[in-house]
Phi, psi and omega in degrees: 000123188286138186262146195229146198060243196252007199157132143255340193244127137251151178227124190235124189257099172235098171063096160037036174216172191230140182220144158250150191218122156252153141247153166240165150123196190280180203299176177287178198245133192310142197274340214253185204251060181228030195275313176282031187245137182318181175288097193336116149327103191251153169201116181265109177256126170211125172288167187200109210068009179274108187290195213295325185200062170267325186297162189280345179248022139237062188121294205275162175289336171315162156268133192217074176284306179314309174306315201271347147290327182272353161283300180288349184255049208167199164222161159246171181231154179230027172220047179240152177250130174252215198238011187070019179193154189276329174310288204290323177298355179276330185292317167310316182324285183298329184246338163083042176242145173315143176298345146310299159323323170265050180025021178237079117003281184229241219236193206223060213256322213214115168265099174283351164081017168232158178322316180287330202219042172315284200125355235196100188302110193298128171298338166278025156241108172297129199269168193286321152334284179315310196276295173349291173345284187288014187259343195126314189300120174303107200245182193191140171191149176213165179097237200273135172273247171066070195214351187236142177321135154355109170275134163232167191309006156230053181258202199260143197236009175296332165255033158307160161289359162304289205299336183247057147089001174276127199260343178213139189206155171216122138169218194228116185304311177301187175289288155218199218188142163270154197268006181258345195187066172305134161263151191072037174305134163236135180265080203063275163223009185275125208251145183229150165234175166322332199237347177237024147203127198288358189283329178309091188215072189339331193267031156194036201237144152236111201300337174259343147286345169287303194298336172303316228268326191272331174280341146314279189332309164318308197291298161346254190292021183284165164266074160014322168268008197225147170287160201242134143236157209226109146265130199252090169304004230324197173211352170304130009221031153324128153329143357278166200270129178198138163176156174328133195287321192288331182314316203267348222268288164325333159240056154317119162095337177309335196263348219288347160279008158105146183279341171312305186279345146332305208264344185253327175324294208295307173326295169316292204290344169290304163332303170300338193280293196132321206287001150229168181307165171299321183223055157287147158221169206284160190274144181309123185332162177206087199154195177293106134347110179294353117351263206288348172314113195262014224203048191273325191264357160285326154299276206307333190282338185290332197272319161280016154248354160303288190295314154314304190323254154031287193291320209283314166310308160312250215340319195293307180320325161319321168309280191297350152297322190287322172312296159323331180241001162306305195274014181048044160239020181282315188268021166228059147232085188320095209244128163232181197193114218175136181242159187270024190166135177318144166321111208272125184247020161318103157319094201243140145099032178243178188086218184284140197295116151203170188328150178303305202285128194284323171249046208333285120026334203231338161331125195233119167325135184278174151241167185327312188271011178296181186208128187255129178229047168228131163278358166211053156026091170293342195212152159234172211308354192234044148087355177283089191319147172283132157212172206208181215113138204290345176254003156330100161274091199340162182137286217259203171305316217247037155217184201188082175254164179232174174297317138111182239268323167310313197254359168281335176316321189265321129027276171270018172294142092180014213258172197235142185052203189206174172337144219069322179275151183235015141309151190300352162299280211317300211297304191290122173237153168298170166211137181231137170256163145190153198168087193283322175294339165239013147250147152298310179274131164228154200017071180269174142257160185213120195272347230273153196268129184201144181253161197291338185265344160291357182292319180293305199308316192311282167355302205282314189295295188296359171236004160061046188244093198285161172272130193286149166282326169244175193184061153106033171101323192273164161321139165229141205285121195324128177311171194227320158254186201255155159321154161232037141315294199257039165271350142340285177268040170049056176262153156295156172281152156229138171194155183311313201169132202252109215253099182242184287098070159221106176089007189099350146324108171231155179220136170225154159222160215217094188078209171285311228273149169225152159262144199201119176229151167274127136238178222235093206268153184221090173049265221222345165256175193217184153205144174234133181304175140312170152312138171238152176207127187228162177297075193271022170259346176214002181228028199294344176258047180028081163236331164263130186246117195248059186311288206284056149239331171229102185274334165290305201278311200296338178254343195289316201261004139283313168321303180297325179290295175339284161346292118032256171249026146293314204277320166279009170084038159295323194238136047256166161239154177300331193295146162221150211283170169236121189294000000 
């Protein structure tokens, strides 16, 4: 059944039973009592490849103060969802639609010629920019973009951020980047070099202090007459592992007993936090015995430069908290905070150490005015080949490594798999609310299961924003998520079910319960595993899988997927299964 508004059907899990609520008519009316208070100041921070629980007030050893103040001052959530990749989750985010609806399927790499899997953010889909805009709001946004077909220096610049409602951007078009010398850097709608932009000064430049610096700068030059909303994009702490040498320097020795014991470690202080359960356990190890790592002081540097990523991120968001309350705009700024995918165990950088570049011998120094349109560089501006291989020791420009698969596990502790996948390692993202003039409640927790495509309606709701029918001639396609105004006060969600899709990786959860199948890709092809189904209200790391014991919920909620994904274009896919 297609949802009008915010809903006709909702399933709501109340103390282990489903009750159904239905409504008709427009979206709810914002829950908290601050409507005769101007319009809220919004700024959406999203982190990138980072797990469930590297921040420090859910879990992990970076130092994270800014962040873990606006959690105390604020609420976290321990049920929120991303889409497991960063194209759709970005596309969901921004539009509050499944990433298929918006034609980012999977990445954007590829025009698969089907609805779902253009590559290419669909104009019948509206960005929270675009509506925000036409409402009065002053928009901004700096860092990763990665929302338009394989861009190259003459591509068409119609889903650049200018063109999807944004009056200002700093960052990079691409996917990632070395963080010392980005390729696609961009400037409005303008590629930056050395010589055409005077902020742009390589021998001293760092790219997620760049996305702070700039985004400071906006809340600085924004226009005063207008509510400000900011999408702060980071690109920490995506490959390559890079960062200021005094930043990796600080956790020399943190790692040093190894990801098992690590991972058990992590397990207490989440307990203690509150952000799992008491007597959760953690999921099967998924690697080498740190014992048997024969390559331990190159895995620790990738993991203390995993984590300087990271602390380097915190500072800057510290900067713009402080510019927020230089302009006496912090306590009426609804600030949110989320990454776009579980902790990423991509192999970038293993075997024998050697050069980036396939051809070493023909690499040519850039010059100031070159323009890098790759994301893995070969060389860097003073001439150094970039290299990569398992005894790199991760950091400075000229390697280009990813942390590899061992340390995303402690990444995602206590959760199963990582990025792609959609068991809850892919899946689970933290949320941080903060907004000191509209929440009551501080340093709460919030159990209600809420997804990333729930971020526009909520904005749209708390600003008193109808979600548009049309938009600039096109159709726009009906929101998909629902408001979180009210678990602001610790109201329930209401919705049929929350729905996933990536590579044929499917999920759906309905209540506690999820269905959850792998499949297993060959090139152009698929297989898929069964269904698996678990209790995630007494099981959050899948570990008893209780299919065959309920074999009706197990079909009832394969229907519902099926459904599913016809209705949001998962289906036809390019993939095609193998019986």
């Amino acid at each position: 059944m297609r949802k009008l508004k915010f809903g006709l059907v909702a399933v709501l899990a109340v103390a282990g039973s489903i009750v159904i609520v239905s409504w008709r008519g427009s979206a709810p009316k914002p829950v908290h009592k601050q409507q005769d208070k101007k319009r809220p100041n919004i700024i959406v921070i999203l982190s990138d490849d980072m797990g469930f629980s590297d921040l420090g007030c859910y879990g992990g050893e970076a130092e994270t103060p800014n962040l873990n103040m606006l959690a105390k001052e604020g609420l976290r959530y321990t049920q929120f969802y991303n889409t497991a990749r960063c194209c759709p989750s970005r596309a969901s985010l921004l539009t509050g639609l499944d990433p298929h609806q918006a034609g980012m399927g999977w990445m954007t790499s590829n025009d698969f010629k089907l609805p779902g899997y253009r590559g290419d953010l669909s104009h019948n889909a509206v960005t929270i920019a675009e509506v925000l805009k036409s409402a009065g709001y002053e928009t901004a946004m700096t860092g990763k973009w990665h929302l338009n077909f394989d861009p190259n220096p003459n591509t068409n610049k119609q889903n650049w951020p200018l063109q999807r409602g944004f009056d200002h951007y700093y960052g990079i078009i691409l996917g990632a980047a070395n963080y010392f010398d980005p390729g696609y850097l961009t400037r409005g709608n303008t590629l930056v070099n050395t010589t055409n932009d005077p902020e742009y000064h390589p021998e001293h430049y760092y790219f997620t202090d760049a996305i702070s610096d700039n985004s400071v700068k906006f809340i600085k030059e924004r226009d005063k007459s207008k509510p400000l909303f900011m999408y702060v994009a980071y690109t920490a702490a995506h490959w390559p592992m890079q960062a200021p040498e005094a930043a990796i320097a600080k956790y020399k020795g943190r790692f040093d007993k190894g990801w098992e014991e690590l991972r058990h470690e992590r397990l207490e202080r989440m307990k203690k936090l509150g952000v799992i359960k008491q007597d959760e356990e953690l999921s099967p190890f998924d690697g080498k015995p740190w014992a048997t790592e024969p390559d331990k002081p190159a895995m620790l540097r990738r993991m203390e430069t995993y984590a300087a990523m990271i602390d380097v991120m915190d500072q800057g968001i510290g900067r713009i908290i402080k510019q927020l309350k230089a302009d006496g705009m912090y306590d009426n700024t609804l600030i949110f905070f989320l990454q776009d995918n579980g902790a990423c165990a991509e192999i970038v950088g293993n075997g024998e150490v050697r050069p980036v570049a396939p051809n070493p011998n023909r690499v040519r120094k850039l010059g100031p005015d070159s323009l890098i349109y790759s994301i893995k560089p070969v060389t860097t501006r003073e001439g150094k080949l970039v290299m990569e291989g398992k005894k790199v020791m991760a950091g400075p420009a000229d390697t280009y490594v990813s942390y590899m698969q061992e340390w995303a596990n402690v990444s995602t502790t206590p959760l199963r798999k990582f990025k792609h996948y959609v068991h809850e390692g892919g899946i689970s993202t933290p949320l941080i609310v903060h907004w000191p003039d509209g929440l009551k409640a501080k340093g709460e927790l919030r159990g209600q299961a809420g997804h990333e495509m729930d971020i526009m309606p909520t904005i749209l709701d708390i600003t008193k924003t109808p979600y548009p029918k049309t938009y600039n001639g096109h159709t726009i396609t009906p929101v998909e998520g629902i408001s979180l105004a009210p678990s602001f006060e610790n109201k329930p969600l209401t919705r049929e079910a929350i729905y996933w899709d990536h590579e044929m990786n499917k999920a759906i959860r309905m209540g506690n319960w999820k269905l959850v199948s792998e499949a297993d890709l060959k090139g152009m092809t698929y297989t898929s595993a069964p269904w698996e189904l678990y209790d995630i209200s007494t099981d959050r790391s899948e570990l008893n899988n209780v299919a065959a014991k309920h074999p009706d919920l197990v079909k009832k909620m394969n229907d519902m997927w099926e459904a599913y994904a016809k209705r949001c274009n998962v289906l036809p896919s390019p993939w095609k299964k193998v019986e």
